[in-house]
N, C-alpha and C positions, 0 to 999 in steps of 0.2 A: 741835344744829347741826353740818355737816360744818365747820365752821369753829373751827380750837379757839385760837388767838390773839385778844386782846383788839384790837388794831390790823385785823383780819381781819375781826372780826365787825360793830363800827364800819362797817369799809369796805361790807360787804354789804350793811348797815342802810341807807346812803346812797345806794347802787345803786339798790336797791329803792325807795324813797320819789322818789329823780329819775326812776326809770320809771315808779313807779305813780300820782304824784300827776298827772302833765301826760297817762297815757295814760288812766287810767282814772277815779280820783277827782276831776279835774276837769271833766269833763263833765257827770257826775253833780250835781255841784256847781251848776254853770252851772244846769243844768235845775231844780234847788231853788229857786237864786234867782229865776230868770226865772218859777216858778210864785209868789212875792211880790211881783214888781215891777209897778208901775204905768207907768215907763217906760222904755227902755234905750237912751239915745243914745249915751254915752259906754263908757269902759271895764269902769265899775260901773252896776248898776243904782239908777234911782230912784225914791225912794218906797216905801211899803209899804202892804200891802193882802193879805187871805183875801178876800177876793170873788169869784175864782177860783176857789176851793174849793165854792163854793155852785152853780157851774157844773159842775163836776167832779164832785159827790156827788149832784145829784138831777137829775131829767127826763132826757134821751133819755141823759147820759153813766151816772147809775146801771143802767138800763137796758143798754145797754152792757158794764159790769162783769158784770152778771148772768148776759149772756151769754157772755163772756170766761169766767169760772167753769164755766159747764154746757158748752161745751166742750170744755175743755181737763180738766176731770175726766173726762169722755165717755169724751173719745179718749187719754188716760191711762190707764185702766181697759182699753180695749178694745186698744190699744197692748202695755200689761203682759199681757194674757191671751194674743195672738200671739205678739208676741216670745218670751216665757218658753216658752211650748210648741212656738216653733220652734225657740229654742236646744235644748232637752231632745231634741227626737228628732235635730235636728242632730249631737250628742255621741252619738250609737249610728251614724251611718255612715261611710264607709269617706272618707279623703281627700277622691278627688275630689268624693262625695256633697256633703260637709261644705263643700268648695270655692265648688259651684253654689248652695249656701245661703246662704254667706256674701256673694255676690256678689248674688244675689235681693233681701237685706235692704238692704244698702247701695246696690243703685241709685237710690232716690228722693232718698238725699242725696248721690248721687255728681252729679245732675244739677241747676240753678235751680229753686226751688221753683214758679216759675211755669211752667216745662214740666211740674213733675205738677198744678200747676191745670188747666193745658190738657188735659191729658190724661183727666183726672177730669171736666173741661166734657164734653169731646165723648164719652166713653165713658157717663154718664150724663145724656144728653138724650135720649133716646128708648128709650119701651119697648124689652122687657120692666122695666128696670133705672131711672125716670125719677126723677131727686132735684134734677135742676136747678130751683133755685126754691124747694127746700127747705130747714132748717136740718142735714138729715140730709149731705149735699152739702159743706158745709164741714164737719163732726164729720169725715167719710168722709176730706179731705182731711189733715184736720191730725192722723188715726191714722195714714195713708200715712208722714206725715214724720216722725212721731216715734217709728215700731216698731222701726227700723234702730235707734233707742237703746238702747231696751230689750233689743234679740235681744242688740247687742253686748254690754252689760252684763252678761246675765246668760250669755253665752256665756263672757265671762272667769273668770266666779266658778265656772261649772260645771267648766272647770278649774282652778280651784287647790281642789275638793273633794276631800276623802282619800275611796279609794273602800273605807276597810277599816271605815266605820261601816253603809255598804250589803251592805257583804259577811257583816259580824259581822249583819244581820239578817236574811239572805238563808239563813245558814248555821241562824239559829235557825226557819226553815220562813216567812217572811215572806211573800208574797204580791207581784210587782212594783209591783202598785198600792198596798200599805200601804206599802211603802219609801218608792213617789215621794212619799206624802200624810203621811208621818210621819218620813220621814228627808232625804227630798233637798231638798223646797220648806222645808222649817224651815231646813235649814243654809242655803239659798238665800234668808234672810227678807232680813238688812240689804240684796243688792242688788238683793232685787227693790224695797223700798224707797226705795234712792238711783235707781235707773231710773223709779219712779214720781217721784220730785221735779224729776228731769231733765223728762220727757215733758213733764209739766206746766208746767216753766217755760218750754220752747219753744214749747208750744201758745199760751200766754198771751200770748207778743210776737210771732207769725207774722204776715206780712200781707201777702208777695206772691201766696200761690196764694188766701187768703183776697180779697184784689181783685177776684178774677176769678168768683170761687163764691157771693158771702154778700149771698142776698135783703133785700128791704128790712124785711121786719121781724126780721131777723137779721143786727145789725149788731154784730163784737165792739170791743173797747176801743180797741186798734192801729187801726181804720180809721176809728174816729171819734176818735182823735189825729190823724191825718191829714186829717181832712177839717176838723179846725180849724184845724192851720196851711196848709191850704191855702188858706182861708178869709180868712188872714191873725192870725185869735186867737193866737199866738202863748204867749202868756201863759197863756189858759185851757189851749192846749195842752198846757202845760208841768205847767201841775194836773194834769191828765188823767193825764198819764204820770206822775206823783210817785202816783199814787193805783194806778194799775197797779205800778209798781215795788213799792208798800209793799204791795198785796196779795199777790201775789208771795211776795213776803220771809216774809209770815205764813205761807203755806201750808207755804214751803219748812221754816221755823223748827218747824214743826210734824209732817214729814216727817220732820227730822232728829233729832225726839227720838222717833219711834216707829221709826229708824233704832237709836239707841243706845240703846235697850231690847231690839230684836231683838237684837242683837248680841252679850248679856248673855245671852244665853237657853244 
């Protein structure tokens, strides 16, 4: 800690808990409870009850997860494979090149996620290209939003690479394609990693451009959270998303130890 007094560090610790409890861990919070409670009139909740959870884990909301799952892996997968080979030839061009690239990747999140729904609607509804009504329509969407993760991520990591392990093999008669597949994407592993846990965990909670895209038999978790409370379930809702959150958190939990194994390599 850049803090090296005992009175200092004290003082930071309480900083930190007065900001994080009321900005962050209390919501969360809230949402735990309110997925046990039977009724909340007052400023606690009353009663207790999983019966929520029976709603949350099987018929249309399991269902749901399933899709949540497929994807946000999908468009993870297909995400990390752009991004990472846009950053990679990004890093062999000249400034301005590198500029128009940077600027290519970040527009989908420089703008509302519902203007690249819209944009995704109307670009595929009519042949040649027609996915409206499909599942492929949302996946298409939610790689859109989450490539700009990836490029940046591994854009960052591509510079802070020492370039004297590519050179020391380059020097020993290498082949540019055995460096990229045996030198650069290894020391590239942990953040192609942490870029795959990001992706995923955005795809998982999206649900503006998902709104506008996601057929009826292709409904992910986020819109049927919402269409409980909008419904007024409040409380199932609340399951719903404690079951999305804890999913979530497993993936992630399991991301970040095949993160710090790469990392070891």
């Amino acid at each position: 800690m850049l803090v090296h007094s005992r009175g200092g560090r004290w003082a930071t610790w309480i900083v930190f808990f007065v900001l994080f409890l009321p900005l962050f861990a209390l919501p969360l919070l809230v949402v735990v409870a309110a997925s046990f409670a039977t009724n909340w009139s007052g400023a606690f909740p009353s009663g207790f009850t999983t019966g929520h959870y029976d709603a949350a884990t099987t018929g249309d909301s399991l269902q749901a997860l399933t899709t949540s799952l497929i994807t946000a892996l999908t468009a993870s997968v297909l995400a990390l494979t752009v991004g990472a080979w846009a950053a990679l030839a990004a890093a062999s061009l000249k400034k301005r090149g590198k500029q128009a690239m940077d600027a290519l990747f970040v527009l989908p999140v420089a703008v509302p996620s519902v203007v690249v729904g819209l944009a995704i609607l109307v670009a595929f509804s009519k042949p040649p290209f027609l996915l409206n009504g499909t599942r492929w329509i949302v996946i298409l969407a939610h790689t859109v939003l989450v490539t700009a993760f990836a490029y940046q991520s591994v854009s960052a990591a591509i510079l802070r690479l020492d370039p004297m392990y590519e050179q020391a093999a380059a020097s020993l008669g290498a082949r540019p394609s055995y460096v990229l597949w045996r030198v650069r994407l290894p020391l590239l592993l942990p953040s192609l990693n942490a870029a795959a846990g990001l992706c995923f965990a955005l795809s998982m909670g999206e649900l503006s451009a998902t709104m506008m895209l996601y057929p009826p038999d292709w409904t992910p978790l986020p819109v049927q959270i919402f269409a409980a409370t909008d419904r007024g379930s409040l409380f199932t809702g609340a399951a719903v998303a404690v079951v999305l959150m804890g999913t979530t958190l497993l993936v992630l939990l399991a991301v970040s130890r095949i993160r710090t194994k790469a990392s070891y390599r």
